[in-house]
C-alpha positions in Angstrom: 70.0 61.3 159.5 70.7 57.6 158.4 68.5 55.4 156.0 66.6 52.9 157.8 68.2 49.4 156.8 65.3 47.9 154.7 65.9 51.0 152.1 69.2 50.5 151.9 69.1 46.8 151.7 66.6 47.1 148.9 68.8 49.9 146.9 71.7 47.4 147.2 69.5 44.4 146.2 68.6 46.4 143.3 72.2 47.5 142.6 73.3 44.0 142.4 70.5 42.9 140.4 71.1 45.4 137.4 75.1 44.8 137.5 74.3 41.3 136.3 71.6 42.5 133.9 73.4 45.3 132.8 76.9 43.3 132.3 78.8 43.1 128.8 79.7 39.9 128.1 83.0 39.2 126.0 82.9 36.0 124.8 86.3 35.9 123.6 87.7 36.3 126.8 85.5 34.7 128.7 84.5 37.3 131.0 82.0 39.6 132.1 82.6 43.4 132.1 80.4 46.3 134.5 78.3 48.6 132.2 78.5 51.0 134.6 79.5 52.4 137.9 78.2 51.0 140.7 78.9 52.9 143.8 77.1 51.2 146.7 78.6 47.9 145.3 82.3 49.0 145.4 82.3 48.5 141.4 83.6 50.6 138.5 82.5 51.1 135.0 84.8 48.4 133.1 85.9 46.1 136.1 85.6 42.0 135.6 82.4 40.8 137.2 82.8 37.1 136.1 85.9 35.2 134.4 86.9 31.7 133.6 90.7 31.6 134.9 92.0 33.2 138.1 89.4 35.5 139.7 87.5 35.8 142.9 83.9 36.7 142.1 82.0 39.4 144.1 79.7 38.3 146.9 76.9 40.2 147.8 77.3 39.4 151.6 80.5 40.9 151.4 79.1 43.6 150.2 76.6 43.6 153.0 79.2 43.3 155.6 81.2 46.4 154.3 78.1 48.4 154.5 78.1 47.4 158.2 74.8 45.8 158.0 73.8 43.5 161.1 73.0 39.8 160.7 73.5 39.4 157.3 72.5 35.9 157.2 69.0 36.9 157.8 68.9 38.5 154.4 71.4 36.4 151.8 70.7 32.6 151.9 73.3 30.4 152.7 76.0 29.8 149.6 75.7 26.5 147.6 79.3 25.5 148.6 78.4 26.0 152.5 75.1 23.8 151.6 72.3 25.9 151.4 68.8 25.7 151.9 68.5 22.6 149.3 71.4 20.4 151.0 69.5 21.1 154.6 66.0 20.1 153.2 67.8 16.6 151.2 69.9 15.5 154.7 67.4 16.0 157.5 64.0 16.9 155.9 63.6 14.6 152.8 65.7 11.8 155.0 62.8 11.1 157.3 60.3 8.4 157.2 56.9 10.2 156.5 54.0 9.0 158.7 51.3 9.3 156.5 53.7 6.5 153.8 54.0 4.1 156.7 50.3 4.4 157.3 49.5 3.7 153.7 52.1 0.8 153.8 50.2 -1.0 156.5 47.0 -0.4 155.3 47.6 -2.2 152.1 50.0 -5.2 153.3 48.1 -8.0 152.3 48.3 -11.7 152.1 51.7 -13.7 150.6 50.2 -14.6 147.0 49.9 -18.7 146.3 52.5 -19.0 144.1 51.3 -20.9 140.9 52.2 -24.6 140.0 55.9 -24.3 138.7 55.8 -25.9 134.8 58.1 -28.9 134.0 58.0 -29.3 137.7 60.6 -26.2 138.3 63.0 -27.3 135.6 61.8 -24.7 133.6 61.3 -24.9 129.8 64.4 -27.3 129.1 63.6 -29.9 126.8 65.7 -32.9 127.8 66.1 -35.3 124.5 
């Protein structure tokens, strides 16, 4: 009998989560290094997680897609180079007038302000000699 798709989503999810925590960072090479084996995630004890120079890093939705899941979208958010979530809400959320700030706008428009008698007669503080 097969797991339902919620436990294995959450054993992968938790997977994914340790390999990060659980990474050995060398700092000389500028890379991180698995601690451990991680089946479910396609990784081996010793293989390069992260690096600097030359290197594809591992996506969890590919992950997700080898396991033959279904709509992966509905479960791993949208990557920052696509947009994401925050580049959606900036162009057509935050982009819109709000209606409650033009209603506070008209409520406090007020009268043009009588401008004050200009000194020097609007020559300013010159001092002609």
């Amino acid at each position: 009998m097969e797991k339902p798709v919620k436990l294995e989503l959450e054993e992968l999810k938790r997977d994914w989560r340790n390999l990060w925590m659980e990474r050995i960072d060398d700092k000389f090479r500028a890379e991180a290094i698995a601690k451990r084996d991680y089946e479910h995630l396609f990784v081996e004890r010793g293989t390069v997680i992260f690096a600097t120079r030359k290197f594809k890093m591992l996506n969890f939705r590919e992950i997700l897609q080898l396991h033959g899941l279904v709509d992966v979208d509905r479960f791993v958010p949208p990557s920052p180079v696509v947009g994401g979530w925050g580049k959606f809400i900036r162009t057509f959320i935050a982009s819109q007038p709000s209606p409650k700030r033009a209603k506070r706008t008209q409520m406090y428009v007020c009268e043009e302000k009588k401008r004050q008698q200009l000194k020097k007669g609007g020559r300013g503080w010159l001092h002609m000699i």
